[in-house]
C-alpha positions in Angstrom: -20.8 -0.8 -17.6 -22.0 -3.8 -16.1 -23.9 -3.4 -12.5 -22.0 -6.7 -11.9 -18.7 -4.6 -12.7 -19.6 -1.9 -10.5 -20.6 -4.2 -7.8 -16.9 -6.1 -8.2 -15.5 -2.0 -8.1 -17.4 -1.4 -4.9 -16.8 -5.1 -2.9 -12.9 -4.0 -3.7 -12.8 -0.5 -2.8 -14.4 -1.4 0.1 -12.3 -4.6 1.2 -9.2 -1.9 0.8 -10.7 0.6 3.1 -11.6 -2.3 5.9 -8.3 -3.5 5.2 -6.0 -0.3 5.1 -8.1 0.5 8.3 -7.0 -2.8 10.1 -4.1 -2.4 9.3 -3.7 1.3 10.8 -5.2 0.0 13.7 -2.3 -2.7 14.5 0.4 -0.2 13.9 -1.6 2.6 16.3 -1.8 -0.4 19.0 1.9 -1.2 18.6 4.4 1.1 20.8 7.5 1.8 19.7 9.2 -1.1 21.1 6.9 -3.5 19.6 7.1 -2.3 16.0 10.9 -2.1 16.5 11.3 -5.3 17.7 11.1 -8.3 15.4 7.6 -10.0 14.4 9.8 -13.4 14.9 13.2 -14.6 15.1 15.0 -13.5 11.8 11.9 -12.0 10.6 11.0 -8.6 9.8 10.4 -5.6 12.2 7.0 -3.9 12.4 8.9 -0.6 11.8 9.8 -2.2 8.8 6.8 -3.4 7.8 5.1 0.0 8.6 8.2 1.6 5.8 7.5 -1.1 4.0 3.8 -0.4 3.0 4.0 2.9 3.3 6.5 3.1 0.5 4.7 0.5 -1.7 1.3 2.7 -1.1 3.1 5.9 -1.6 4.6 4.1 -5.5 0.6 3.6 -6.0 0.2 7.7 -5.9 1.6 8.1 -9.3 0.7 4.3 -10.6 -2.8 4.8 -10.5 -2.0 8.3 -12.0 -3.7 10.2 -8.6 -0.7 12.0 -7.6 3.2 12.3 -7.3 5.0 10.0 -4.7 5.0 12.3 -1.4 7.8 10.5 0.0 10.0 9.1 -2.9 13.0 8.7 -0.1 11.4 5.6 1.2 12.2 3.2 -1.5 15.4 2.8 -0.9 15.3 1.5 1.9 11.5 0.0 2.6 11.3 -1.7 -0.7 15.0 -2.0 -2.4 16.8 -3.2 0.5 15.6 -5.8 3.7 15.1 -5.1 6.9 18.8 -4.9 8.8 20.7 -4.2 5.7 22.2 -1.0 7.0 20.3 1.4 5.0 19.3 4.8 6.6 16.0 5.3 7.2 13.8 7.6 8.7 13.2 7.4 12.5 10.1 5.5 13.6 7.5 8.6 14.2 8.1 9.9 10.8 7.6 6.8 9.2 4.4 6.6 11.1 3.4 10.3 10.2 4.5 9.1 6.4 1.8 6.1 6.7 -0.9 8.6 8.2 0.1 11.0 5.4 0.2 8.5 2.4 -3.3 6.3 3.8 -5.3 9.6 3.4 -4.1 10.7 0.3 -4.4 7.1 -1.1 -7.8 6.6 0.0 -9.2 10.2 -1.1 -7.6 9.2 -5.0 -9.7 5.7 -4.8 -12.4 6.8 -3.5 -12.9 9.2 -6.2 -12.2 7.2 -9.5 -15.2 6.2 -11.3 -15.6 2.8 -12.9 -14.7 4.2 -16.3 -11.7 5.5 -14.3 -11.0 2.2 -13.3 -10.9 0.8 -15.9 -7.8 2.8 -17.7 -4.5 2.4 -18.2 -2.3 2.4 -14.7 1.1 4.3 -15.4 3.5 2.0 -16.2 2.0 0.6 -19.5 1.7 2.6 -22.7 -1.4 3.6 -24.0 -0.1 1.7 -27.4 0.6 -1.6 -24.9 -2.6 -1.1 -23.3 -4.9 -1.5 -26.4 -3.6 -5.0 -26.5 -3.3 -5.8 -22.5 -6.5 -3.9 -21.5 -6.8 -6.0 -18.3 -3.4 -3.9 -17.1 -5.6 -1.2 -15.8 -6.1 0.6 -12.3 -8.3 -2.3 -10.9 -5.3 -4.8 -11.6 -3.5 -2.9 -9.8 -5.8 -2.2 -6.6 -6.4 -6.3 -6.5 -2.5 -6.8 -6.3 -1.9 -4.3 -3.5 -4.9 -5.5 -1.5 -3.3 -9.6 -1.9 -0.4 -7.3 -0.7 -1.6 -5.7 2.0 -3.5 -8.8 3.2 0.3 -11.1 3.4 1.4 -8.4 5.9 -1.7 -8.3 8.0 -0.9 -11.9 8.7 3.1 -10.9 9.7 1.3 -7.9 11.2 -0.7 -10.0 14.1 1.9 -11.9 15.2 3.2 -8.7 17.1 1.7 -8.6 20.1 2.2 -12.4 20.8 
């Protein structure tokens, strides 16, 4: 290991922590009515949004091979169907009790990998793939969910306007 590579594990791991913390910090500002309401005309709700990344963050459990999903039921209709499509969904607190629940468990799991760690297969490639796509490994995926979570903070501020 390079100390350049561990400095580009650190700078990241860090950047998701300031990030996944600014983000908790709109959705605690938001009341209900806010995060229910949509961000703008035809757009997403906040409550969405909030399903939204907690379901994606909750698929990164068992991607990153940290844990199972906790809340599997929030797929369906956070990340397989839009917002307004019908779908039930869980009501607004649990959903925000889901994101509190998923953020720590998430954070705890990358806070603990080591670079070697890092640098290992995520789940969904084959350890026979991986010898030939070694750059599919957990870092890949923590740089994709932080350009992730970084689109939504900038849907994410346009709440309280």
């Amino acid at each position: 290991m390079s100390s350049l590579s561990a400095i580009a594990i650190k700078n990241a791991t860090d950047l998701w922590f300031k990030q996944i913390s600014r983000v908790s910090a709109i959705f605690d500002a938001c009341t209900d009515a806010q995060l229910e309401a949509e961000i703008a005309p035809g757009r997403n709700s906040g409550y969405y949004l909030l399903g939204h990344l907690t379901a994606v963050h909750d698929a990164m459990l068992p991607l990153l091979r940290i844990s199972d999903r906790l809340y599997p039921e929030l797929e369906e209709p956070f990340i397989k169907n839009p917002d307004r499509s019908g779908v039930a969904r869980p009501d607004l607190a649990t959903v925000r009790n889901h994101w509190t629940t998923v953020t720590a468990a998430l954070n705890k799991g990358i806070a603990a990998l080591s670079f070697d760690e890092w640098m290992e297969r995520h789940a969904s490639i084959s350890a026979e793939d991986f010898t030939k796509e070694p750059h599919r490994n957990r870092f890949s995926v923590l740089l994709s969910r932080i350009a992730h979570l970084t689109e939504h903070i900038g849907q994410l501020l346009w709440i309280n306007k």
